[in-house]
TORZALUM-101295 format. One line per field, with one value per residue (C-alpha): residue number from 1; y, x, z. Coordinates in pm, whole numbers, plus 50000, padded with zeros to 5 digits. Layout:
BEGIN
pos NUM|...
y Y|...
x X|...
z Z|...
END
This chain:
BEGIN
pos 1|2|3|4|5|6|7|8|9|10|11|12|13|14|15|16|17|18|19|20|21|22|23|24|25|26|27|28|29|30|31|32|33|34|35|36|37|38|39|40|41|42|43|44|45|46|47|48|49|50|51|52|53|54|55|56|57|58|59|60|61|62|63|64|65|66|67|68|69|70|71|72|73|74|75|76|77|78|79|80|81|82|83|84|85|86|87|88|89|90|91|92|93|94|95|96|97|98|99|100|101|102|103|104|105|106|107|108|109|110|111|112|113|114|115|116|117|118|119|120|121|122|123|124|125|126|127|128|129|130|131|132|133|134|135|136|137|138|139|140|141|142|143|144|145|146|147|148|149|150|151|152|153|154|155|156|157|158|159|160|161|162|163|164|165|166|167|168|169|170|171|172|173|174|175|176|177|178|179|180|181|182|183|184|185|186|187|188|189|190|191|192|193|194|195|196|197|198|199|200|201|202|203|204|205|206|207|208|209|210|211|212|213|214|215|216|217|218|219|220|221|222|223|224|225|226|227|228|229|230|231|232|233|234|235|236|237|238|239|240|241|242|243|244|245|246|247|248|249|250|251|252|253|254|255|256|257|258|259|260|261|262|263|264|265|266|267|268|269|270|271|272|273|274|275|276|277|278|279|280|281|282|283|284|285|286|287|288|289|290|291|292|293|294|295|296|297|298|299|300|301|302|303|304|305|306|307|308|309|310|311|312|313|314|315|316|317|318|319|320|321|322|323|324|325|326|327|328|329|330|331|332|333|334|335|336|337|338|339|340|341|342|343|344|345|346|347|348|349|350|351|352|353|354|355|356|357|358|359|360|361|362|363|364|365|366|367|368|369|370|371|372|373|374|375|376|377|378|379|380|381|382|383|384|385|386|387|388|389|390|391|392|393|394|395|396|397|398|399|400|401|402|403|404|405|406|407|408|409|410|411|412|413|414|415|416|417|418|419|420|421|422|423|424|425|426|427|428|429|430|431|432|433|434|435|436|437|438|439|440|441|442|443|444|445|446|447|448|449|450|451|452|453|454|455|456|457|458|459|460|461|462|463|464|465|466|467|468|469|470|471|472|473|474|475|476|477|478|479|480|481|482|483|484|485|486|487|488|489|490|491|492|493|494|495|496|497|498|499|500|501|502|503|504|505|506|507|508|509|510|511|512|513|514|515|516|517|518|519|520|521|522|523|524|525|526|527|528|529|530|531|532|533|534|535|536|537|538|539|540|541|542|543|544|545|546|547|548|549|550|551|552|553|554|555|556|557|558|559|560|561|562|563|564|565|566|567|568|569|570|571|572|573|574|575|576|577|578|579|580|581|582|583|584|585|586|587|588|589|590|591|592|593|594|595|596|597|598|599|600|601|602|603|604|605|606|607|608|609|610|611|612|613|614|615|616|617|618|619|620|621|622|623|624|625|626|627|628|629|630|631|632|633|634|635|636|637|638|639|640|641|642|643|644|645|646|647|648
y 50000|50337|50619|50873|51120|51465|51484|51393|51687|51952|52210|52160|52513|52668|52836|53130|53082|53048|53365|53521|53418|53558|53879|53924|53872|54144|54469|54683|55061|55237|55509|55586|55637|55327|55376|55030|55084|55434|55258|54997|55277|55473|55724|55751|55894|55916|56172|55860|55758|56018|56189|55848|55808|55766|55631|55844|55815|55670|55348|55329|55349|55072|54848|54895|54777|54493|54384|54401|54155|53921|53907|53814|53543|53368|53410|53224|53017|52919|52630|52627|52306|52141|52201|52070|51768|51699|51845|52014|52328|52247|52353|52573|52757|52854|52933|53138|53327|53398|53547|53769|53900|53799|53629|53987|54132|54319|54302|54659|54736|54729|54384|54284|54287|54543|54739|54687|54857|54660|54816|54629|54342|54247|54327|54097|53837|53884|53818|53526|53365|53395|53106|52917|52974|52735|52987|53268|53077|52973|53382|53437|53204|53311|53712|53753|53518|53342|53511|53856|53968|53928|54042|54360|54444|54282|54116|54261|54481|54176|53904|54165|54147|53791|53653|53939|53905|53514|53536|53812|53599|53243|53121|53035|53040|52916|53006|52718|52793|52541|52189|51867|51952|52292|52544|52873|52813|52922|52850|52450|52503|52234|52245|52334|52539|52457|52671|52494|52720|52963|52794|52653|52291|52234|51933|51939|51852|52101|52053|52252|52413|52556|52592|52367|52101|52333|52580|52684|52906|52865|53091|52846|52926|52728|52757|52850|52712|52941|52912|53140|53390|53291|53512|53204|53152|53152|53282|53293|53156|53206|52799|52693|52394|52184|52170|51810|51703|51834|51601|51681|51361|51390|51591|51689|51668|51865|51937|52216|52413|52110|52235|52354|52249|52185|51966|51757|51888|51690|51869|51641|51786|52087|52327|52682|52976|53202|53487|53347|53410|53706|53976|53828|53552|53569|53780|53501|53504|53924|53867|53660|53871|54187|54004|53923|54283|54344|53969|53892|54142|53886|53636|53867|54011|53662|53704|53962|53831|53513|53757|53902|53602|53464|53806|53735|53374|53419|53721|53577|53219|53380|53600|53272|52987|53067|52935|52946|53180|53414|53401|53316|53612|53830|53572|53774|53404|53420|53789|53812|53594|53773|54133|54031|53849|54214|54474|54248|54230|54633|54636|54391|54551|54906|54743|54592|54891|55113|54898|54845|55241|55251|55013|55195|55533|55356|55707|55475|55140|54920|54584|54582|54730|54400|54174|54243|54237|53881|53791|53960|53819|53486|53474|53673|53451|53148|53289|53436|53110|52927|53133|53070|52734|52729|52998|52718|52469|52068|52241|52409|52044|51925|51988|52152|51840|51662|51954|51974|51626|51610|51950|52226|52516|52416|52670|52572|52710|52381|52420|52767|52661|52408|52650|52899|52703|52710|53106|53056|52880|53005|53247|53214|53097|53295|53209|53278|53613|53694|53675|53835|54140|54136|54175|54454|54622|54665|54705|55082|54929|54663|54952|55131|54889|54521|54567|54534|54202|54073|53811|53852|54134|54330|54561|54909|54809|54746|55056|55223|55108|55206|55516|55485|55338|55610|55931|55709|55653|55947|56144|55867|55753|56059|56100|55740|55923|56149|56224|56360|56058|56212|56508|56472|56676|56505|56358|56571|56582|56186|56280|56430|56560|56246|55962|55707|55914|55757|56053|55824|55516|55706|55877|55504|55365|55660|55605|55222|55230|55428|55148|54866|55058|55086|54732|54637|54878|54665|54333|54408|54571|54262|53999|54116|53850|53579|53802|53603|53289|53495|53430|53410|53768|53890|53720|53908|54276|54190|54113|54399|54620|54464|54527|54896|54936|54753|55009|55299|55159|55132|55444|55601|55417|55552|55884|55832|55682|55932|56261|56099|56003|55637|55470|55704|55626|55282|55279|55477|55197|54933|55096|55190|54832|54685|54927|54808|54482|54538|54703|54434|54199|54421|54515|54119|54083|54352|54135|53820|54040|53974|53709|53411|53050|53051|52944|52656|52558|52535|52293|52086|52077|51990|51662|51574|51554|51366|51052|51139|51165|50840|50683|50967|50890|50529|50346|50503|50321|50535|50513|50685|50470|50368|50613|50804|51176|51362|51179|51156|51421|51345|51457|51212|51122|51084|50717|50841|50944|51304|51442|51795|51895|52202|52353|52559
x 50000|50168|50175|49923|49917|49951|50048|49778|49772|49769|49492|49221|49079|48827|48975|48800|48988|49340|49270|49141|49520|49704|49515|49574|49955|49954|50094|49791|49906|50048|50307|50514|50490|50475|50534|50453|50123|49992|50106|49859|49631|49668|49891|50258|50443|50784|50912|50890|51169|51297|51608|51770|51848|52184|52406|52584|52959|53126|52861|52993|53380|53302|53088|53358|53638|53460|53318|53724|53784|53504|53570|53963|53819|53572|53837|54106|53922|53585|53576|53223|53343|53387|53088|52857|53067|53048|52695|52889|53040|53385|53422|53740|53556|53301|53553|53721|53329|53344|53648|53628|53289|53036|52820|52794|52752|52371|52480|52546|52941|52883|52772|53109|52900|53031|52718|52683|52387|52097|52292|52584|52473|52266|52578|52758|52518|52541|52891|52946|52650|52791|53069|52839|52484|52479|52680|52510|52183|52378|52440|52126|51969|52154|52073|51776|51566|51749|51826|51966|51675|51417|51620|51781|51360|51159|51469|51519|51818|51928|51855|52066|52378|52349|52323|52455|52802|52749|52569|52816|53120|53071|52723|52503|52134|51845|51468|51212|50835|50716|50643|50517|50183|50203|50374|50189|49960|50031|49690|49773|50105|50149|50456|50368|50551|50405|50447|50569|50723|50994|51054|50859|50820|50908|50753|50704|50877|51005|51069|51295|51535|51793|52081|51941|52167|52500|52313|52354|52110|51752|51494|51156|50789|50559|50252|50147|49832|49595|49559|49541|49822|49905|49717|49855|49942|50200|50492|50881|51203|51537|51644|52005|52046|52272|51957|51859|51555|51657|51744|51792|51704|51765|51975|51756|51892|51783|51777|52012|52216|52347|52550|52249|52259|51870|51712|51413|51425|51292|51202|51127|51005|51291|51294|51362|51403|51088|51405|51445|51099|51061|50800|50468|50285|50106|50289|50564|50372|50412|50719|50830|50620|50795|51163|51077|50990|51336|51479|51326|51556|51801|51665|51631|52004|52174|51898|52084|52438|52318|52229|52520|52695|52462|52509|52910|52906|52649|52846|53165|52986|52795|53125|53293|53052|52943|52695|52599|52909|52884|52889|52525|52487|52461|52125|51819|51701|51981|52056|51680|51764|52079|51899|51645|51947|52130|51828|51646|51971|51977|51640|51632|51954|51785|51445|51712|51909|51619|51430|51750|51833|51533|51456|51849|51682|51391|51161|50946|50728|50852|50689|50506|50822|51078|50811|50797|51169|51162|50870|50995|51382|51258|51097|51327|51644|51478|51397|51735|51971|51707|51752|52176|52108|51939|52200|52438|52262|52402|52673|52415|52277|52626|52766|53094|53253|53197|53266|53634|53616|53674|53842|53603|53564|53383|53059|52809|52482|52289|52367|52253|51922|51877|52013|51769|51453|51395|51375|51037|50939|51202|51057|50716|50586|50536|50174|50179|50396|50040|49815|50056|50117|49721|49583|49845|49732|49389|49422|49271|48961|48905|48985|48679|48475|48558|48266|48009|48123|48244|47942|47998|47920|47567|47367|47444|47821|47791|47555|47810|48071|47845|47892|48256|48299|48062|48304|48627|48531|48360|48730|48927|48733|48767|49144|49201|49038|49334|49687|50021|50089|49851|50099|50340|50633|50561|50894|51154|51430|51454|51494|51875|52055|52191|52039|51708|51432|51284|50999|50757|50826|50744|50420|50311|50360|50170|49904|49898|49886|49595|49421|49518|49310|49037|49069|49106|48820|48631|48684|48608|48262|48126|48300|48286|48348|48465|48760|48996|48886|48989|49392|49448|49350|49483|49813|49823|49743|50023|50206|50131|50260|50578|50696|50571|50795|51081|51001|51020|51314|51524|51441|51551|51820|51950|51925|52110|52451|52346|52390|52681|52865|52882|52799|52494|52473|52455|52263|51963|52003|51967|51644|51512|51532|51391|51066|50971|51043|50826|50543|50498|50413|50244|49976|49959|49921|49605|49420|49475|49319|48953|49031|49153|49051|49023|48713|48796|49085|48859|48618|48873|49052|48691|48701|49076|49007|48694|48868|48707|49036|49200|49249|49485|49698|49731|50020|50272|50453|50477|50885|50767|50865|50606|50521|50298|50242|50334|50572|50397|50521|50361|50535|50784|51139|51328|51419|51680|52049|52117|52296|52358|52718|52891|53138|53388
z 50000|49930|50165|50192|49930|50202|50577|50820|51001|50715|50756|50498|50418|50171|49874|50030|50355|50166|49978|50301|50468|50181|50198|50563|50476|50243|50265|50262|50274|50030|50187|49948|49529|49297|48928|48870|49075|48876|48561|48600|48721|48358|48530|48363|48622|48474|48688|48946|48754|48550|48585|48703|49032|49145|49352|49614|49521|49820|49742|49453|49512|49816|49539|49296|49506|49601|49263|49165|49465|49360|48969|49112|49260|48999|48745|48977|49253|49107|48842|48746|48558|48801|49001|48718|48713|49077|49159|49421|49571|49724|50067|49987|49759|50036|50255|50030|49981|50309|50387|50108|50288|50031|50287|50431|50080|50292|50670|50792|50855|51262|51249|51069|50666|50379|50377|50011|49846|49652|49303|49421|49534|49257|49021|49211|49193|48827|48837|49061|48898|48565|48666|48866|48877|49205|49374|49297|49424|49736|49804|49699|49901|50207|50213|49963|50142|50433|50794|50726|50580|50793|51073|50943|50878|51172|51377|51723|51892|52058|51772|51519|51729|51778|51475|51213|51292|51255|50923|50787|50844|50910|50925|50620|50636|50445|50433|50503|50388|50119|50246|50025|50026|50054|49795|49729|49941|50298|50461|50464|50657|50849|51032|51381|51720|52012|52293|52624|52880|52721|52442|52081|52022|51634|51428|51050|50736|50490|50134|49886|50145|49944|50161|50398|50338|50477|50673|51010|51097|50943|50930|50941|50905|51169|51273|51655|51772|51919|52295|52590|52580|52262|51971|51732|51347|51084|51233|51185|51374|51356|51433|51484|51234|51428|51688|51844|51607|51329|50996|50689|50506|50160|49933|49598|49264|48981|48640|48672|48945|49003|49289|49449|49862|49869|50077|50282|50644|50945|51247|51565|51872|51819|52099|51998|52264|52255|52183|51874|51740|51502|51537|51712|51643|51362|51119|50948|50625|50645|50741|50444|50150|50303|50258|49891|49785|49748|49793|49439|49293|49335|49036|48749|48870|48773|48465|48349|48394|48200|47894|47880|47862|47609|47412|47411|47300|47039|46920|46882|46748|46466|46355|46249|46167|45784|45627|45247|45214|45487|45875|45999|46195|45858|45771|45930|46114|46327|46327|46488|46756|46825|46813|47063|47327|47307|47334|47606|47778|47764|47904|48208|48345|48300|48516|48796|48823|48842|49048|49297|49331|49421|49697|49812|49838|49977|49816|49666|49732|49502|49608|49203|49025|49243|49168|48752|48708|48863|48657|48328|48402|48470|48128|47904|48114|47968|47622|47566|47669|47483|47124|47244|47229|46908|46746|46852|46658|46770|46961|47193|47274|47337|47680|47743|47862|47474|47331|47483|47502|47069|47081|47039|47288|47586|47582|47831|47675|47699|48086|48120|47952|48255|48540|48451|48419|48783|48750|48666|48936|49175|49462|49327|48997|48698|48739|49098|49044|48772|49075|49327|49071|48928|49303|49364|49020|49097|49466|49406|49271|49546|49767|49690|49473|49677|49921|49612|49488|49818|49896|50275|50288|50406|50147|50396|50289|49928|49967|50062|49875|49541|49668|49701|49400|49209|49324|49236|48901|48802|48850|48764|48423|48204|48244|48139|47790|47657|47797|47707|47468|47223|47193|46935|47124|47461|47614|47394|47589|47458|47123|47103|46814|46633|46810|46736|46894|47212|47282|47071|47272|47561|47434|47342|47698|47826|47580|47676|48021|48004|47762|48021|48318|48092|48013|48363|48480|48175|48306|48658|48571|48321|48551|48912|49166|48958|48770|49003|48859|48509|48531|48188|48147|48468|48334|48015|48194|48388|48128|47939|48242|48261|47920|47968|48273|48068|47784|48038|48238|47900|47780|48107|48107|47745|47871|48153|47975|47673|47931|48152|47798|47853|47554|47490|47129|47108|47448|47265|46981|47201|47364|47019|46928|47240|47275|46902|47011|47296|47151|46896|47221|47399|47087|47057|47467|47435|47154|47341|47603|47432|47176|47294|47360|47748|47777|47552|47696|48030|47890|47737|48066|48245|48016|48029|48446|48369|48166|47845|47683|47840|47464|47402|47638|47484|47281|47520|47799|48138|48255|48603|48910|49165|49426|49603|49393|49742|49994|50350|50576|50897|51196|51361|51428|51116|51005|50810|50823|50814|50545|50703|50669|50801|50594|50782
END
C-alpha cells in the first residue's frame, strides 16, 4: 500500500479561507509612490523615475572595490566546471566566499557585513552567477531570502547582534516555507511550534530548502496554535540547524544548478528559545512577503548576467561559423535571435538597476516594480539562453565536457538553459507572480469597489461602497480618455541631436497604460466577483505592464549613459530596438486580452480531468517509478540518516 498522498495533520481550508490568509499577509498601505502601481492605474508617472536616480559616490567606490575583489576570485578560485561535474560546491571555495565578505555582501558594517547597496549586490550576483549559477543561488539564498533579511527588517536589537556578525562571516542560512503539500499556498502550513514554557516545540517537514543542506542558521515558518496567551498563526524563527531534532534527510537533485545544497528537512520535537521568534505571532507570512519585495531582485540580477553572457558567445559564434558563404549572423534568422538576446539584455539591466536604486533610496514602494523584474527576468532569462542554444545549433545540445572532450571550445549554453529554468518557478511561479502582481494592480479598485462584489458582505456596505465606487470613478474615468501621449512633442528631451528618437516610445507607453486601466476597469465591471477565477486575462494585463515598465526603464536608462557620455549612442540603439520589440508583444498581449481561447481551453481541461480523453493517452509506455504523487510528511522522528554537513 503506498503512503498517503499529504500529511495527516495539514489544515484543509476553503479556497475562500486560503485567499482570506494571503490577503491578511499582504501589505495593505500604500506610503510611498509606485510607478509600477499608477502605471497599471493609467497614470505615467515618469518623473517617478525620470532623471535616474543615482548612487551616492562613496557606494559606489566601496561596490567597485569589492566587485574588483570578487571578479579576482571567479576568474582564479571558482571552476564552474567542476561544480557541474560533481553536483557540488567544494568547501574551499566557500571558505574562500566567506572570507572575502560575500556572505555579508547586505549586513550593515557594525555587524562585521560590507554594507553593500541593493545596486551592488545584485551586480555581484550577476557576476558570481555567471561562473556558477549554484553559487550565485547559494548567496542568493543566504541574504535575499534566508536570515539577514528578515532580521535587518523585523529582527530585534538583541537578535541583530546575535546573529549578524554570525551570518556576515561564518554562518550560512536558508529560508524554510514550502512543504510537500504545501507550495503557494500558505493556509495548509502544516509544520507546527508549540508553545511549552519559554521555548517553541518544532515538528514538520520542509521541502525545497535551498541551503538547507550546509546551513547553520535557518529561518523556518511554523505555525502556533491558538491558545490562551498565545494570539497564534503563521509565524517565523530564527532555528540553529545543528539543533537536536533536526534532519535533513535527503539531498535533491535537479535538472540544473546542480551544485544547488537543497534539501528535505525533518524537524522532531525541536525546541527553539521564545528569543528566537521574530516579530509576534502571527505575522511570518508578512514577514516573508515583506523580505521578497526586494529579495526577488536577486533572480532577474543573475537574469541579466546570463544575457550578457549569452550576448558574448552568440556574438563571437555567429562572427565565424558561415553558412551558404557568409557568417550566419549576417542571415536575418539568426541575426533576429541575436537582436532580441542584446536589446532584452539592455532592458532587464535598466528594470534591475532602476528597480534596485530605488529600493536603496527607499523614496518609493517598490513591492510591484521587484516583483515584475523577477517575473519579466525569469521569462526573458529562459527565452534568451534558449535562442543561444538554438544559434548554437548541435553544439548548443552538446555539453561543454563533449565539446572539449573532441576538441572544440567548451561553451556551456545547453547548461545555462537548465540553470535557469527554475527562475520561473524560483521564489514564486510565473503564474503565481500573475496573481501576486494582478491583486496589487487593481488594489485601488478593490479599495473602493471590493465591498460590492464581496458576497459577505451586508447591502448598507455594498451601499456604501456604490457610493465609494461612484466618486472614484467618476474622477478617475475621464482622464484614462486622453493624455500627454497624444501630443506629438511630449517627452523631447529623449529625442537628442543624432540619436534614434525615444519621445515616441514614451508617448506610446503613456498612451497604453491608460488602455490597460480601461481594460482592467472593463473586466472588473462585466465579471465582478469571479475576475479572480479569470487568470488568463489577469496574466496578460500583467504582462502587458511589465513590458511597459521595461520600455520605460530602457528608455531612462538611454538617457542616463546618453547625458553621463557612457555609451549614449549605442545605448539609445539598444532601447530603440527593444521598445519596438516590445510594443509588437504588447499590441499582441492587448488582443489576446479579448480574443483568445480561454474558455475553451477550460472545457477541454473539464474533460481531460473527467477521463474522456484516456484513449489519448494510449500506445505510450509510462517510465515513472512507483510512488505516492506527494511523499507523506507526517510529523515524527526521522528514520533516516542526516545528510547535514557544516562547511567551515
Amino acid at each position: 500500500m503506498s503512503a498517503p498522498s499529504a500529511p495527516k495533520n495539514t489544515p484543509r481550508v476553503t479556497e475562500r479561507e486560503a485567499r482570506q490568509v494571503a490577503e491578511a499577509a499582504r501589505e495593505q498601505d500604500w506610503h510611498k509612490p509606485s510607478f509600477a502601481k499608477e502605471l497599471f492605474l493609467g497614470r505615467f508617472r515618469l518623473d517617478l523615475i525620470h532623471p535616474h536616480p543615482m548612487p551616492p559616490p562613496d557606494d559606489v567606490r566601496r561596490g567597485e572595490a569589492f566587485l574588483a575583489r570578487l571578479r579576482e576570485f571567479c576568474e582564479t578560485r571558482i571552476d564552474g566546471a567542476l561544480i557541474e561535474r560533481e553536483a557540488r560546491i567544494p568547501d574551499e571555495v566557500i571558505s574562500g566566499l566567506k572570507e572575502l565578505g560575500a556572505l555579508g555582501m547586505k549586513i550593515d558594517p557594525k555587524y562585521g557585513g560590507l554594507g553593500l547597496t541593493q545596486v551592488y549586490y545584485n551586480k555581484a550576483l550577476a557576476l558570481v552567477g555567471s561562473v556558477s549559477p549554484a553559487i550565485g543561488a547559494l548567496l542568493s539564498a543566504h541574504q535575499s531570502i534566508g536570515v539577514p533579511q528578515p532580521l535587518k527588517i523585523f529582527g530585534s536589537q538583541e537578535q541583530k547582534e546575535t546573529f549578524l556578525p554570525r551570518l556576515a562571516r561564518s554562518d550560512i542560512s536558508a529560508f524554510l516555507l514550502t512543504e510537500p503539500d504545501v507550495g503557494s499556498d500558505p493556509a495548509r502550513l502544516a509544520t507546527s511550534a508549540v508553545p511549552d514554557g519559554s521555548d517553541y516545540v518544532l515538528d514538520g517537514v520542509k521541502l525545497w530548502t535551498t541551503n538547507g543542506v550546509v546551513a547553520d542558521l535557518l529561518v523556518v515558518m511554523a505555525r502556533v496554535p491558538k491558545s490562551e496567551g498565545h494570539k497564534g498563526g503563521i509565524t517565523a524563527f530564527v532555528v540553529e540547524a545543528d539543533s537536536p531534532g533536526i534532519t535533513v534527510e535527503n539531498r535533491n537533485a535537479f535538472m540544473g544548478l546542480r551544485g544547488l545544497e537543497n534539501g528535505v528537512t525533518r524537524f522532531h520535537r525541536v525546541r527553539v528559545p521564545a528569543a528566537n521568534r521574530i516579530g509576534p505571532e502571527g505575522a511570518g507570512l508578512k514577514i516573508a512577503l515583506t523580505t521578497l519585495n526586494t529579495g526577488r531582485l536577486s533572480l532577474p540580477a543573475m537574469c541579466v548576467g546570463a544575457g550578457k553572457w549569452c550576448l558574448k558567445i552568440a556574438r563571437e559564434w555567429s562572427a565565424v561559423r558561415e553558412q551558404w558563404g557568409r557568417p550566419v549572423a549576417r542571415h536575418e534568422a539568426v541575426g533576429a535571435k541575436i537582436s532580441f538576446i542584446a536589446a532584452t539584455t539592455f532592458a532587464l539591466e535598466a528594470v534591475v538597476d532602476l528597480s534596485s536604486q530605488m529600493a536603496d533610496e527607499n523614496r518609493n514602494d517598490i513591492r510591484i516594480e521587484a516583483a515584475l523584474a523577477k517575473l519579466y527576468g525569469s521569462e526573458m532569462g529562459c527565452l534568451m539562453a534558449d535562442e543561444l542554444v538554438q544559434i548554437r545549433g548541435g553544439r548548443g545540445f552538446e555539453t561543454a565536457d563533449s565539446l572539449a572532450a573532441r576538441g572544440e571550445r567548451a561553451v556551456p549554453a545547453e547548461q545555462l538553459l537548465r540553470d535557469l529554468r527554475i527562475n520561473r518557478i524560483f521564489e514564486g511561479s510565473t503564474e503565481i507572480m500573475h496573481l501576486l502582481i494582478a491583486r496589487e494592480a487593481v488594489d485601488a479598485h478593490l479599495k473602493v469597489a471590493g465591498d460590492i462584489i464581496d458576497p459577505d458582505k451586508p447591502l448598507s456596505a455594498k451601499a456604501k461602497a456604490g457610493a465609494n465606487a461612484a466618486g472614484f470613478y467618476a474622477r478617475w474615468l475621464p482622464r484614462l480618455v486622453a493624455g500627454p501621449g497624444q501630443l506629438p512633442r511630449t517627452y523631447g528631451e529623449f529625442n537628442p541631436s543624432g540619436h534614434p528618437g525615444l519621445s515616441a516610445h514614451l508617448r506610446y507607453v503613456e498612451r497604453a497604460s491608460r488602455k490597460l486601466a480601461r481594460s482592467t476597469f472593463y473586466a472588473m465591471s462585466r465579471w465582478q466577483g469571479r475576475m479572480e477565477t479569470k487568470q488568463g486575462f489577469l496574466g496578460r494585463i500583467v504582462d502587458i505592464g511589465a513590458e511597459l515598465f521595461a520600455m520605460s526603464a530602457a528608455c531612462v536608462r538611454a538617457e542616463l549613459l546618453r547625458s553621463s557620455g557612457d555609451h549614449g549612442r549605442e545605448a539609445y540603439r539598444l532601447a530603440d530596438v527593444f521598445c519596438h520589440q516590445a510594443r509588437v508583444r504588447v499590441e499582441e498581449l492587448f488582443t489576446r486580452l479579448w480574443s483568445n481561447t480561454d474558455e475553451l481551453d477550460r472545457r477541454l481541461v473539464d474533460g481531460v480531468l473527467s477521463g474522456a480523453y484516456t484513449w489519448l493517452e494510449e500506445g505510450v509506455v509510462d517510465p515513472s517509478g512507483e510512488g505516492p504523487w506527494i511523499a507523506d510528511a507526517t510529523p515524527g522522528p526521522s528514520a533516516r540518516e542526516n545528510v547535514h554537513r557544516t562547511v567551515r
